[in-house]
N, CA, C and O of each residue as an XYZ file, in Angstrom:
864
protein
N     -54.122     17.585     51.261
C     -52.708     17.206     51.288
C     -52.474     15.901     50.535
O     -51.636     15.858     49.635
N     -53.300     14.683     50.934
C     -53.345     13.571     50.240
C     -53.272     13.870     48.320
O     -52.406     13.722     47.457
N     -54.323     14.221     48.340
C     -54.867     14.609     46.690
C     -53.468     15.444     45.991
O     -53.174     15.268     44.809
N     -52.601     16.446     46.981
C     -51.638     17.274     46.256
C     -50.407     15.828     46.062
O     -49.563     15.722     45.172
N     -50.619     15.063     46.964
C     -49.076     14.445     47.342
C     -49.197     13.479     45.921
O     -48.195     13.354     45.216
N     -50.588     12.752     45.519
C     -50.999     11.848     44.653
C     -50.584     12.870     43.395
O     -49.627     12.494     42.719
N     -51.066     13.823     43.115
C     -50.737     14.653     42.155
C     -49.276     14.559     41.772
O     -48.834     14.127     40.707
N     -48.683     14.969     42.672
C     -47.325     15.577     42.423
C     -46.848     13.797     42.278
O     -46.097     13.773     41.302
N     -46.942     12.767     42.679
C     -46.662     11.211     41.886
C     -46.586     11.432     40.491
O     -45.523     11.517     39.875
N     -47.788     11.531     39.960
C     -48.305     11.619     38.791
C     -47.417     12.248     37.752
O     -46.884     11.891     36.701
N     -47.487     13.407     38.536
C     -46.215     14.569     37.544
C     -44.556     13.904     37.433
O     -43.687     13.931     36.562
N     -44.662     13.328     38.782
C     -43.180     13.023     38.907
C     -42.982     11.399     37.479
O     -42.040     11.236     36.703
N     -44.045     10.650     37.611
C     -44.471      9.538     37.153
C     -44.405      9.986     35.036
O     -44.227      9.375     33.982
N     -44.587     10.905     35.340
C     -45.081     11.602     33.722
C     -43.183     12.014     33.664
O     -42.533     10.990     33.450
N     -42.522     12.977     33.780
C     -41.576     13.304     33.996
C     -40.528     12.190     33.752
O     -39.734     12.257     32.813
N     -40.558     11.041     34.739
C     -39.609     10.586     34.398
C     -39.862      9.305     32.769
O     -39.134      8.816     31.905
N     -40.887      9.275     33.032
C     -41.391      8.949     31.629
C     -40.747      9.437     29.931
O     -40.519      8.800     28.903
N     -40.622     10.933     30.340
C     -40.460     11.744     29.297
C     -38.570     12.293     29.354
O     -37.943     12.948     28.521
N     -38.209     11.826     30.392
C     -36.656     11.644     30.486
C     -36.339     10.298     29.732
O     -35.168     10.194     29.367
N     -37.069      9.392     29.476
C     -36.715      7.519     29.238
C     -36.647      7.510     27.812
O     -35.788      6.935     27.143
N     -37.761      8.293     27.324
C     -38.145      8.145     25.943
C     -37.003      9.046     25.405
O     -36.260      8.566     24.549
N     -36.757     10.629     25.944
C     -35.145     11.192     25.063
C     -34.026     10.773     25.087
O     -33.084     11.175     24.404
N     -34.027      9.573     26.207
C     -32.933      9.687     26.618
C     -32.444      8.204     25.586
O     -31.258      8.007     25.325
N     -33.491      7.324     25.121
C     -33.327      5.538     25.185
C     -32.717      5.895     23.578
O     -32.510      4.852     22.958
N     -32.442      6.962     22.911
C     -31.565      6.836     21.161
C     -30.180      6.723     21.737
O     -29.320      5.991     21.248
N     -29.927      7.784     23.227
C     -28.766      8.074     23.437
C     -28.111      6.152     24.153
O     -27.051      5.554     23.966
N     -29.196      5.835     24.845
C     -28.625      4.533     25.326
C     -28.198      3.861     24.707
O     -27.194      3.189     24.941
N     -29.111      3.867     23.367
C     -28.941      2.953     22.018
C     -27.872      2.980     21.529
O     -27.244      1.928     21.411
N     -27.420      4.019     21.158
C     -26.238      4.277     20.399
C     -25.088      3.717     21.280
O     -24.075      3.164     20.853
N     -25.491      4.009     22.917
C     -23.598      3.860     23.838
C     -23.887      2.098     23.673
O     -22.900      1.370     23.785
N     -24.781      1.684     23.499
C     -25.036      0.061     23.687
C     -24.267     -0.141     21.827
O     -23.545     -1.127     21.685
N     -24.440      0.631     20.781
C     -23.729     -0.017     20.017
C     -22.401      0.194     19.881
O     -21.629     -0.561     19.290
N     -22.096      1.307     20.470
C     -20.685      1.847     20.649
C     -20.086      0.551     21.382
O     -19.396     -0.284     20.797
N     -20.408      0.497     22.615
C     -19.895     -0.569     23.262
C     -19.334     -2.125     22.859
O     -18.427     -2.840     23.284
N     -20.563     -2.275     21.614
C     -20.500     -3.858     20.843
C     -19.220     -2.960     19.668
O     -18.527     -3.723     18.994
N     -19.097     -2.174     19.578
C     -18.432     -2.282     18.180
C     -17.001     -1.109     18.706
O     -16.403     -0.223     18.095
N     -16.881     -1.672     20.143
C     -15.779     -0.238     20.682
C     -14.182     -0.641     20.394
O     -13.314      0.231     20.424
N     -13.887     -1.980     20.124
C     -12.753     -2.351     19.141
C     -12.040     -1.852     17.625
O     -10.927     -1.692     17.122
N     -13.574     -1.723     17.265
C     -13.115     -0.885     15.761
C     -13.063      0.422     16.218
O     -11.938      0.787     16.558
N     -13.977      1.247     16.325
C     -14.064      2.734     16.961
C     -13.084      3.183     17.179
O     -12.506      4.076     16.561
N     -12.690      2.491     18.303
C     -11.082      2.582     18.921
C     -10.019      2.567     17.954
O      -9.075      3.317     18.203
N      -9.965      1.883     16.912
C      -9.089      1.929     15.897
C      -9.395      3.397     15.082
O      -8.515      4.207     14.791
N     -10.578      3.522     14.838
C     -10.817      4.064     13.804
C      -9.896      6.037     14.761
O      -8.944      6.730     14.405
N     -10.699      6.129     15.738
C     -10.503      7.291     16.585
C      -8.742      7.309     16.776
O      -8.422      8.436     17.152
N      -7.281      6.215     16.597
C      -6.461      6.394     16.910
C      -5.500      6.168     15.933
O      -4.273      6.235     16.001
N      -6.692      5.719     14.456
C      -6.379      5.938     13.293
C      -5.564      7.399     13.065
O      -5.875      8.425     13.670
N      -4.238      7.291     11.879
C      -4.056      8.599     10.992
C      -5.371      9.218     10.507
O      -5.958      8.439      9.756
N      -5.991     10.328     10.694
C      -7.376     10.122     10.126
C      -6.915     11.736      9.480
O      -6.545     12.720     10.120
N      -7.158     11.522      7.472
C      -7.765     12.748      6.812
C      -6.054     12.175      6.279
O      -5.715     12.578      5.166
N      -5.330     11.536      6.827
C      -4.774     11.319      5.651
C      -3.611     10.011      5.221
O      -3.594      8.932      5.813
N      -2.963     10.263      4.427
C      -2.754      9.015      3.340
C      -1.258      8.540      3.787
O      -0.501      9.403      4.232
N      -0.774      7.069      3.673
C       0.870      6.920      3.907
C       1.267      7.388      3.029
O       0.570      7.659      2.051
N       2.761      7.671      3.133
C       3.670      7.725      2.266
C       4.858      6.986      2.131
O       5.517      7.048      3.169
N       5.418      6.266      1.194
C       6.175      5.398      1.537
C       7.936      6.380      0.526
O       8.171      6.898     -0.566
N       8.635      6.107      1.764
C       9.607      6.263      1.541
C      10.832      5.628      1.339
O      11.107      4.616      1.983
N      11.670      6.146      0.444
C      13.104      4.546      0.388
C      14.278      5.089     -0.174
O      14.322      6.071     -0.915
N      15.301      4.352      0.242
C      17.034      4.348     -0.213
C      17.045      3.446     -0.566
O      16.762      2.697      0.369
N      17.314      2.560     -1.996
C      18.086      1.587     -2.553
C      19.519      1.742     -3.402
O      19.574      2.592     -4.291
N      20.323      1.156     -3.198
C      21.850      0.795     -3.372
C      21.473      0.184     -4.804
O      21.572      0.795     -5.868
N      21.043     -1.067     -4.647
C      21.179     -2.121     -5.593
C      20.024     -1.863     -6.345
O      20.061     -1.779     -7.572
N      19.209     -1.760     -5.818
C      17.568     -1.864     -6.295
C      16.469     -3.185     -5.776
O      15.312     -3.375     -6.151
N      17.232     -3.928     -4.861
C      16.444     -4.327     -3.888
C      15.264     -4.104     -3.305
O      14.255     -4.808     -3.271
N      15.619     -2.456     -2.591
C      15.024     -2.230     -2.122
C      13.779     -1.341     -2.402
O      12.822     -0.891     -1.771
N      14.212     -1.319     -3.509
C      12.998     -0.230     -4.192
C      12.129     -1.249     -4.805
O      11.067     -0.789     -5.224
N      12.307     -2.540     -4.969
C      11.563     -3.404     -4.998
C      10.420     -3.774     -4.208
O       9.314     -4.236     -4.489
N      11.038     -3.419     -3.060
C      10.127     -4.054     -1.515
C       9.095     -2.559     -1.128
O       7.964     -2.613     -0.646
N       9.929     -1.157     -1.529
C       9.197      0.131     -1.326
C       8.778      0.052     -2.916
O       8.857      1.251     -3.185
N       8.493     -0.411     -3.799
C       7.137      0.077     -4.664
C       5.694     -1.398     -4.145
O       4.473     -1.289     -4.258
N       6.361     -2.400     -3.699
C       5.025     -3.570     -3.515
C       4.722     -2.775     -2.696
O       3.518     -2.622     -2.897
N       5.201     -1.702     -1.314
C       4.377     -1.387     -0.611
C       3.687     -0.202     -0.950
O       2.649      0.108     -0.366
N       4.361      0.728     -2.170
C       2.832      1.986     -2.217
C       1.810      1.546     -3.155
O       0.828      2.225     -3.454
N       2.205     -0.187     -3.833
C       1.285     -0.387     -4.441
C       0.027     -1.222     -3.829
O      -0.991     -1.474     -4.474
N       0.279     -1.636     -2.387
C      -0.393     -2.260     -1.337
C      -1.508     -1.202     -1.493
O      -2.648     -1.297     -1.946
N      -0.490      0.331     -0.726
C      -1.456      1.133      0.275
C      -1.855      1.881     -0.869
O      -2.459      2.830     -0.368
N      -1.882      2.034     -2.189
C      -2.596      2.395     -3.081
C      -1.816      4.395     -2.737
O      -2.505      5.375     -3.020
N      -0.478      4.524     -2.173
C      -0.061      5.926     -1.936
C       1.266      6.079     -2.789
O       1.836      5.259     -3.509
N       1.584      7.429     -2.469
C       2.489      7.889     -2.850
C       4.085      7.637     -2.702
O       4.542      7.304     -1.609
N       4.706      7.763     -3.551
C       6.363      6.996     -3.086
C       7.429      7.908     -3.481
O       7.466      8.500     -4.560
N       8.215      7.981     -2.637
C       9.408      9.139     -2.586
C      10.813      8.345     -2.762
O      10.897      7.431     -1.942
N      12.006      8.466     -3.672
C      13.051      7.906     -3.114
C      13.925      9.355     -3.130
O      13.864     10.457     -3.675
N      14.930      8.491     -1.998
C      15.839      9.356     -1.329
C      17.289      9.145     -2.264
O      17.770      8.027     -2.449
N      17.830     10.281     -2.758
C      18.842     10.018     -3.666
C      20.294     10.649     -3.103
O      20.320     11.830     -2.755
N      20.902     10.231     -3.065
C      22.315     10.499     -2.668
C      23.430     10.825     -3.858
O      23.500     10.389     -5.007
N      24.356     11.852     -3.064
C      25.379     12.495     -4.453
C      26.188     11.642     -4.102
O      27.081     11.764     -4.940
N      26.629     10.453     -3.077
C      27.690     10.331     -3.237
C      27.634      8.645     -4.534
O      26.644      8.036     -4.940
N      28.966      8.425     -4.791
C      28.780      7.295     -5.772
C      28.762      5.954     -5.067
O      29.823      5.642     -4.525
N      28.015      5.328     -4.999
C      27.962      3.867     -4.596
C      28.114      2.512     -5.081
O      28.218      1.414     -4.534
N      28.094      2.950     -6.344
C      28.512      1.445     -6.983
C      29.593      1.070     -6.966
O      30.609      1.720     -6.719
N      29.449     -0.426     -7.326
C      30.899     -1.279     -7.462
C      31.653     -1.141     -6.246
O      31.212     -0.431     -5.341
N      32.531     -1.630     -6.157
C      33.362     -1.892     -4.683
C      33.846     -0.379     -3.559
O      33.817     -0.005     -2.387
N      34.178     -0.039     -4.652
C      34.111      1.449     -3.799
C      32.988      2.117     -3.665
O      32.663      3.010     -2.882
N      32.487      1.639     -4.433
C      30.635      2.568     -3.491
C      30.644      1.853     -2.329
O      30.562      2.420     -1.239
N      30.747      0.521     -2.456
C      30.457     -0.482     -0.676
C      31.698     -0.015     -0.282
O      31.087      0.178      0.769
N      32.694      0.316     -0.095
C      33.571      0.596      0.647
C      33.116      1.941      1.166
O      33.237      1.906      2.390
N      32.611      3.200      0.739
C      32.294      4.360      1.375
C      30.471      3.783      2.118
O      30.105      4.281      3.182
N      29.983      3.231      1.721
C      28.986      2.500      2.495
C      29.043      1.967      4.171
O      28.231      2.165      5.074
N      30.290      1.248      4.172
C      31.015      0.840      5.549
C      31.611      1.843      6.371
O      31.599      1.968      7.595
N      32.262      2.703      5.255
C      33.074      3.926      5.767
C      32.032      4.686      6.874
O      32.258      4.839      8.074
N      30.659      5.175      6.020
C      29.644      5.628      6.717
C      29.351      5.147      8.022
O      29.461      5.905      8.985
N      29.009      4.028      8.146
C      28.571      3.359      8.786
C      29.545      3.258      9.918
O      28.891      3.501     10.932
N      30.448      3.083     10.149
C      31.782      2.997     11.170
C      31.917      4.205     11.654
O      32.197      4.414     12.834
N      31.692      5.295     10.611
C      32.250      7.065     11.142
C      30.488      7.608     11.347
O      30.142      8.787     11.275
N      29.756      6.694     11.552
C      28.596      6.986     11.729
C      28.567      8.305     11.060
O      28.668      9.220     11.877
N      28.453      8.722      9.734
C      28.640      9.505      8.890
C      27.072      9.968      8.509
O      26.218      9.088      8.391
N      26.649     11.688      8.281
C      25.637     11.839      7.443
C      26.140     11.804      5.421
O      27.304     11.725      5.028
N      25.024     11.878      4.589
C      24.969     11.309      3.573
C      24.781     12.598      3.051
O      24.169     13.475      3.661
N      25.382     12.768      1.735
C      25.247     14.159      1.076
C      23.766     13.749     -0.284
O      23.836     13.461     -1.479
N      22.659     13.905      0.597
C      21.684     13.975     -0.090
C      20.930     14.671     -1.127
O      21.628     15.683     -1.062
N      20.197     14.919     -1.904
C      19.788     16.015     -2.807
C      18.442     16.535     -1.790
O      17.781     15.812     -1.045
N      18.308     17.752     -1.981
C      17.655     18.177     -1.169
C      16.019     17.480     -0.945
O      15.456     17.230     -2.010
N      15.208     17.145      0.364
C      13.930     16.676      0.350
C      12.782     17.704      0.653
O      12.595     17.970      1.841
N      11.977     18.325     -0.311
C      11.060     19.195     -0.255
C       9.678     18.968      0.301
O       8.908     19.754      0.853
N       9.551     17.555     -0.019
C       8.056     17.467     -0.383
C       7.226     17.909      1.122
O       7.950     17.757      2.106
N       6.200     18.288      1.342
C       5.454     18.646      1.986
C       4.856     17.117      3.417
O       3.884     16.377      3.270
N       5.388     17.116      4.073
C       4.887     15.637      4.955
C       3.632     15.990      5.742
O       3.221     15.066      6.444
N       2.863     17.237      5.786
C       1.800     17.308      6.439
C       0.364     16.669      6.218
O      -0.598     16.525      6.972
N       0.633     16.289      4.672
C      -0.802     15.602      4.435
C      -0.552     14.157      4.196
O      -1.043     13.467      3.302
N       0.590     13.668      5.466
C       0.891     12.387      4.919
C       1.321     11.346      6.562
O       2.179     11.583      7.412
N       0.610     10.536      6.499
C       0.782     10.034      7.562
C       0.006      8.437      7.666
O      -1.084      8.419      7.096
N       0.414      7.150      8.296
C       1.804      6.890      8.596
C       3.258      7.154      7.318
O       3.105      7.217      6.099
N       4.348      7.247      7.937
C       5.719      7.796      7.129
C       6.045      5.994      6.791
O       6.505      5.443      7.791
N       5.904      5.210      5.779
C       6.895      3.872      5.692
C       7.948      3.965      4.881
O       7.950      4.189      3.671
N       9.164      3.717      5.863
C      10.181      3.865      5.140
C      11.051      2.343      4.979
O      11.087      1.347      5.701
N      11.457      2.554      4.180
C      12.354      0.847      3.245
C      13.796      1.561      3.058
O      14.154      2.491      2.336
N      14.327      0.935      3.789
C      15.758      1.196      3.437
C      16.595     -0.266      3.832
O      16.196     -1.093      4.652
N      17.741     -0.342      3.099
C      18.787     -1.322      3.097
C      19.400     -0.801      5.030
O      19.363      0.233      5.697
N      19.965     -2.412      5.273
C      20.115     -2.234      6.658
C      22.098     -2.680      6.003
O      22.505     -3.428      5.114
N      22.837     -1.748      7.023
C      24.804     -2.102      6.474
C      25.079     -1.908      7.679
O      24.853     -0.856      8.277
N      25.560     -2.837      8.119
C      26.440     -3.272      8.933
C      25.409     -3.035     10.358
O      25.784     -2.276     11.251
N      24.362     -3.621     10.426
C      23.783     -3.756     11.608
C      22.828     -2.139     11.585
O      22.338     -2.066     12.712
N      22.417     -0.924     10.794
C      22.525      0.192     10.924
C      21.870      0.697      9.771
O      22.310      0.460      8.647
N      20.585      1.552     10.017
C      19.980      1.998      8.951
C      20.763      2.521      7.927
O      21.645      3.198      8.456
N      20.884      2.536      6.515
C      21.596      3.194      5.609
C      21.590      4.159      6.191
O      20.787      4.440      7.081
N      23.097      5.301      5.521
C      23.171      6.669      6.169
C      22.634      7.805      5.187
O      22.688      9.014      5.413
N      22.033      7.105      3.902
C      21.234      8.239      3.269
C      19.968      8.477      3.755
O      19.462      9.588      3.603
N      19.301      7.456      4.402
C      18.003      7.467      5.013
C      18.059      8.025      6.794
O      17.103      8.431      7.453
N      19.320      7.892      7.184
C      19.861      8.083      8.815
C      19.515      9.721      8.576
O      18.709     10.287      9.316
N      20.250     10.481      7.391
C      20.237     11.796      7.033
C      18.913     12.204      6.553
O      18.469     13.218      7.091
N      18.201     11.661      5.687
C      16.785     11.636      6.158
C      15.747     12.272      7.522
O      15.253     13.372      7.771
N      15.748     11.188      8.064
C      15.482     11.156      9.020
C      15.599     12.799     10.185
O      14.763     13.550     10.687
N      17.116     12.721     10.182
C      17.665     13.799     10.814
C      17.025     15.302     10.087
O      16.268     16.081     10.665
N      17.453     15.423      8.953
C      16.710     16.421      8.173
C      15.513     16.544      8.069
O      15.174     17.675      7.720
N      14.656     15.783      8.240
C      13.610     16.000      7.933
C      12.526     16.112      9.567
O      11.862     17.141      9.684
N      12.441     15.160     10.577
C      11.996     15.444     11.225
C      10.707     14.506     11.464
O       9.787     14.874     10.734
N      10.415     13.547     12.166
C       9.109     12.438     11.838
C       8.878     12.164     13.191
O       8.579     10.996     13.444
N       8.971     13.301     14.528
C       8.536     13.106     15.943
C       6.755     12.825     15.996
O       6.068     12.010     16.611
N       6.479     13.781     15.164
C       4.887     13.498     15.210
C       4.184     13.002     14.280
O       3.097     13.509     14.002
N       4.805     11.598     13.424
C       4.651     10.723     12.627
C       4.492      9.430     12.933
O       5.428      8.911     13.541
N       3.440      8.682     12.644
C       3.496      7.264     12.994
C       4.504      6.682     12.006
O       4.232      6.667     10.805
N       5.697      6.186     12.488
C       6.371      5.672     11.386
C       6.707      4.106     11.160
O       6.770      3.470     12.213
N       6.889      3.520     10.213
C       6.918      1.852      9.746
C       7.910      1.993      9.278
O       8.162      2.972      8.575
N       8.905      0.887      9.579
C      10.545      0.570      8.684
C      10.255     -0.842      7.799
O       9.668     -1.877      8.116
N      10.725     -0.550      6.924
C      11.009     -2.023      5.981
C      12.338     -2.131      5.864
O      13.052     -1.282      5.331
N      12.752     -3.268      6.400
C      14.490     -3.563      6.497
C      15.308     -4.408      5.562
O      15.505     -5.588      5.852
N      15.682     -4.010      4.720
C      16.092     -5.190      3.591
C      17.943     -5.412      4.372
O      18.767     -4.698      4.944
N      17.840     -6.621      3.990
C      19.683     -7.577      4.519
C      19.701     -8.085      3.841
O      18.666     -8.227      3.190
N      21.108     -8.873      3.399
C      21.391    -10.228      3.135
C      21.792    -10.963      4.080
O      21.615    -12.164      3.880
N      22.385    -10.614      5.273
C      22.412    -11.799      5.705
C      21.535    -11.618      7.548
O      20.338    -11.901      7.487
N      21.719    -11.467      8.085
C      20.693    -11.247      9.608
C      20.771     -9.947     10.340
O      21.816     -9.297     10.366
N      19.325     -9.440     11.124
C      19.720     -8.964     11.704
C      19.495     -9.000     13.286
O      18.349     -9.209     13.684
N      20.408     -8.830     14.105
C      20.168     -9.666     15.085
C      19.428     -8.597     16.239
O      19.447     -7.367     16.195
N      18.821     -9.407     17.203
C      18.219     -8.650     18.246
C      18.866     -7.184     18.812
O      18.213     -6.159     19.008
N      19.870     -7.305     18.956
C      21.025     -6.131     19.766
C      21.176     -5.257     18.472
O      21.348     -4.074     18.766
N      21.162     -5.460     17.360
C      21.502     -4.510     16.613
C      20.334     -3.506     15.850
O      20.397     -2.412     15.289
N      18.879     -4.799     16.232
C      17.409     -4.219     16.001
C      17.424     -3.067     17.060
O      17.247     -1.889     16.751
N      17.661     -3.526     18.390
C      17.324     -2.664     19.815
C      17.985     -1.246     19.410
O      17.397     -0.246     19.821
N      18.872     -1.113     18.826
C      19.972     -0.149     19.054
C      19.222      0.728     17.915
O      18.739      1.823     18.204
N      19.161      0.284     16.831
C      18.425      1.010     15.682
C      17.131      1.746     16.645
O      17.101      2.975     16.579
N      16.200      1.156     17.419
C      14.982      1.334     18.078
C      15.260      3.027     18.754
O      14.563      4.025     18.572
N      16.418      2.898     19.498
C      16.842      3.683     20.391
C      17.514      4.785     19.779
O      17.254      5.895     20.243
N      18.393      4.701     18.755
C      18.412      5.768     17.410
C      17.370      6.882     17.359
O      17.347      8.102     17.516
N      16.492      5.865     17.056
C      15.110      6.155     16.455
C      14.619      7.425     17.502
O      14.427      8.598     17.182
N      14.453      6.669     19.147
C      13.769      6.992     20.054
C      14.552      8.562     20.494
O      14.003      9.613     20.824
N      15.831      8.287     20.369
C      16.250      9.924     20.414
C      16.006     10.822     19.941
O      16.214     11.939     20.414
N      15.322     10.491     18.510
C      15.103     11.973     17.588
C      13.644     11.572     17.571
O      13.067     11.458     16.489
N      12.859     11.296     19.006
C      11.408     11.298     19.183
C      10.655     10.542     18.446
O       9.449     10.791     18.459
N      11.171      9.376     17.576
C      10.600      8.489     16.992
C      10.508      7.006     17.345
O      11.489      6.360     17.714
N       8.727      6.272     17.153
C       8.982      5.479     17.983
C       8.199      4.299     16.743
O       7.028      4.448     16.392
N       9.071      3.194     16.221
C       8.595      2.890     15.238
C       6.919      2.024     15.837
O       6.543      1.749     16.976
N       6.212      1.795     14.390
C       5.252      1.521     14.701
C       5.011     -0.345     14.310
O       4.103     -1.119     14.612
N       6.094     -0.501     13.644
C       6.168     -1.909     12.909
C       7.492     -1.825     12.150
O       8.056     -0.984     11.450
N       7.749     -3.094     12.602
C       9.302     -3.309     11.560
C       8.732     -4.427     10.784
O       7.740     -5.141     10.930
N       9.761     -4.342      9.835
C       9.377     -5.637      8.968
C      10.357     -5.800      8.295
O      10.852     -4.854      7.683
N      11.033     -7.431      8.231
C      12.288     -7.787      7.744
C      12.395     -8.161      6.794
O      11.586     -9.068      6.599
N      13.385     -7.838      5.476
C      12.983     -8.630      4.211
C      14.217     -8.935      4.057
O      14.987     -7.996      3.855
N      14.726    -10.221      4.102
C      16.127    -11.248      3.719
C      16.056    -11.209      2.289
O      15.256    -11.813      1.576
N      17.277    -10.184      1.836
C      17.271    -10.029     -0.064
C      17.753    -11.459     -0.340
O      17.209    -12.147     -1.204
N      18.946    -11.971      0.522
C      19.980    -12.989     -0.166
C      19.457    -14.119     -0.667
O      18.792    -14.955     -0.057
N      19.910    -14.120     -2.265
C      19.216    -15.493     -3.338
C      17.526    -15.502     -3.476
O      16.914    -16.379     -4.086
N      16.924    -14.402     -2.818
C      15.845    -14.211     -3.205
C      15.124    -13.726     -4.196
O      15.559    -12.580     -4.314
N      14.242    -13.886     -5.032
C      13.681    -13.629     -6.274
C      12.861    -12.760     -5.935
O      12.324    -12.834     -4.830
N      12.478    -11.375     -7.126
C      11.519    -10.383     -6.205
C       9.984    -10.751     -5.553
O       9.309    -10.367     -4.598
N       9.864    -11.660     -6.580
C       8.148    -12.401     -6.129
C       8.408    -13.076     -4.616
O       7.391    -12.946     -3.934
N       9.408    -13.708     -3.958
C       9.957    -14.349     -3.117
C       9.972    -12.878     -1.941
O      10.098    -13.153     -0.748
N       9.870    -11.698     -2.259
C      10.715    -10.684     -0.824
C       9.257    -10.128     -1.060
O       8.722    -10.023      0.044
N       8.662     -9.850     -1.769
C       7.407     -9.577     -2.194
C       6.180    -10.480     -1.370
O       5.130    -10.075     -0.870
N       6.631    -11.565     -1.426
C       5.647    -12.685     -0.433
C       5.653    -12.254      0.719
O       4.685    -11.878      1.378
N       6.973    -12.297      1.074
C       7.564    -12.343      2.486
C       7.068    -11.004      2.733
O       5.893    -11.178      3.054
N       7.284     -9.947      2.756
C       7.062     -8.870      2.980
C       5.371     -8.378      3.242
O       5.078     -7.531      4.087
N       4.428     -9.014      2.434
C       2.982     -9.172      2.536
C       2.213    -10.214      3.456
O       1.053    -10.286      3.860
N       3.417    -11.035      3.624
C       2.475    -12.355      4.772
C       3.277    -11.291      5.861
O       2.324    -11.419      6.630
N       4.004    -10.543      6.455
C       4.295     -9.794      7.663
C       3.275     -8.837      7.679
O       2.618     -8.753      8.717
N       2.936     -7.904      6.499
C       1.830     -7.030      6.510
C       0.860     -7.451      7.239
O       0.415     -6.789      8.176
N       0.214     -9.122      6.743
C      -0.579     -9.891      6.691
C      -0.622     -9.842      8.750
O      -1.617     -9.456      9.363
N       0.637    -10.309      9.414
C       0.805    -10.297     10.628
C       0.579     -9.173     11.608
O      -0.017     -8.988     12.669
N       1.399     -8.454     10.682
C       1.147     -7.094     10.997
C       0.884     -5.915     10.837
O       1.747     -5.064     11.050
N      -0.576     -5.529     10.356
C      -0.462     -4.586      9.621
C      -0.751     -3.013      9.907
O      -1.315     -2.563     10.905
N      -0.262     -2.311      8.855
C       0.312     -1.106      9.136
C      -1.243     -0.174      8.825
O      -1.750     -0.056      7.709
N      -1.789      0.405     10.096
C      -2.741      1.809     10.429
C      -2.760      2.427      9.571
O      -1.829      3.209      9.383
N      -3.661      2.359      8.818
C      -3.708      3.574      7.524
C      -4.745      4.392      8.000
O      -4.926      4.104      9.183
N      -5.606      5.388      7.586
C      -6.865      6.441      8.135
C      -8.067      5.134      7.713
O      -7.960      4.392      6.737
N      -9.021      5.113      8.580
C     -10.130      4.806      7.998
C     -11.502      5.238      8.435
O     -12.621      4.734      8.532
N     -10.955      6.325      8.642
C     -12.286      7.432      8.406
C     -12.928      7.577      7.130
O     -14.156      7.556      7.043
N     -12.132      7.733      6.070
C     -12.350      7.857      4.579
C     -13.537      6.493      4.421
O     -14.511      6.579      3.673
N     -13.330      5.652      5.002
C     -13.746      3.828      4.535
C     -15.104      3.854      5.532
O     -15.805      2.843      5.583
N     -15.376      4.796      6.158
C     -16.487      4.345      6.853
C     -17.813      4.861      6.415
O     -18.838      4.498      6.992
């Protein structure tokens, strides 16, 4: 009985031996997972497999200023959104306000492009009267960006204030969109290298989730 009980030690002794040794790559690895579970975590909640796209409405050309520094940041693709109706000169800003008051959609040219191999959505549009442009509002509506990480670039001239940010937010949040980063660019008396700065030291603050699965 002695001699079986010593035996069966032995085996048990061997056994767990041979559990330590398959098991110590797997420890290894959760021990580096663990030191490096900050990035991981990014990387796993990353857009992953694919690329931004940056999208935009400019009036003046402002803003297509601020949406080409950014697809030339993220090294992606850039879409602008074109509208039939006429906007220049005083009566273009007068049907601009008009919109905006009759909370009006925008008679756009049609948007085809394919958004499935494209993700986060950054869109740059001019902000009137407290209120995303209504060619990009129609956008939006038409097109559909619930299961899109999406980024706004906000061009003004003159402020925009907390209550009128919130309200845009909640816009947003009705048609299942929940932005991922705003970012403000003050056009007024600014030079493009000047909205261009500004716009990259916010990147700089805050910057916008691209895939980086590709990068690893």
């Amino acid at each position: 009985m002695r001699r079986t009980a010593v035996k069966n030690q032995h085996w048990s002794k061997l056994v767990l031996c041979l559990v330590v040794l398959c098991l110590s790559p797997l420890l290894t690895a959760y021990a580096v997972w663990g030191e490096s579970d900050a990035v991981l975590q990014q990387v796993l909640t990353a857009p992953q497999g694919q690329k931004p796209l940056v999208v935009f409405y400019s009036r003046t050309g402002k803003t297509k200023i601020v949406a080409n520094a950014l697809a030339k940041r993220f090294a992606c693709d850039i879409e602008e959104i074109q509208s039939t109706e006429d906007r220049t000169g005083i009566l273009g800003a007068f049907t601009c306000v008009l919109d905006q008051l009759l909370d009006r959609d925008d008679n756009v040219l049609p948007y085809n492009k394919d958004l499935s191999n494209y993700n986060p959505i950054i869109i740059a549009t001019p902000i009137w009267l407290g209120k995303l442009s209504s060619p990009i509002r129609t956008f939006i509506k038409q097109t559909g960006l619930k299961d899109k990480e999406v980024y706004l670039a906000l061009t003004f001239n003159g402020r925009l204030t907390e209550e009128k940010e919130k309200l845009i937010i909640e816009s947003l949040a009705a048609q299942g969109i929940t932005p991922q980063g705003i970012y403000k660019i003050i056009t007024k008396e600014k030079t493009e290298e000047d909205m261009v700065k500004d716009l990259n030291r916010q990147l700089e603050e805050k910057p916008v989730r691209t895939a980086m699965i590709e990068s690893m």
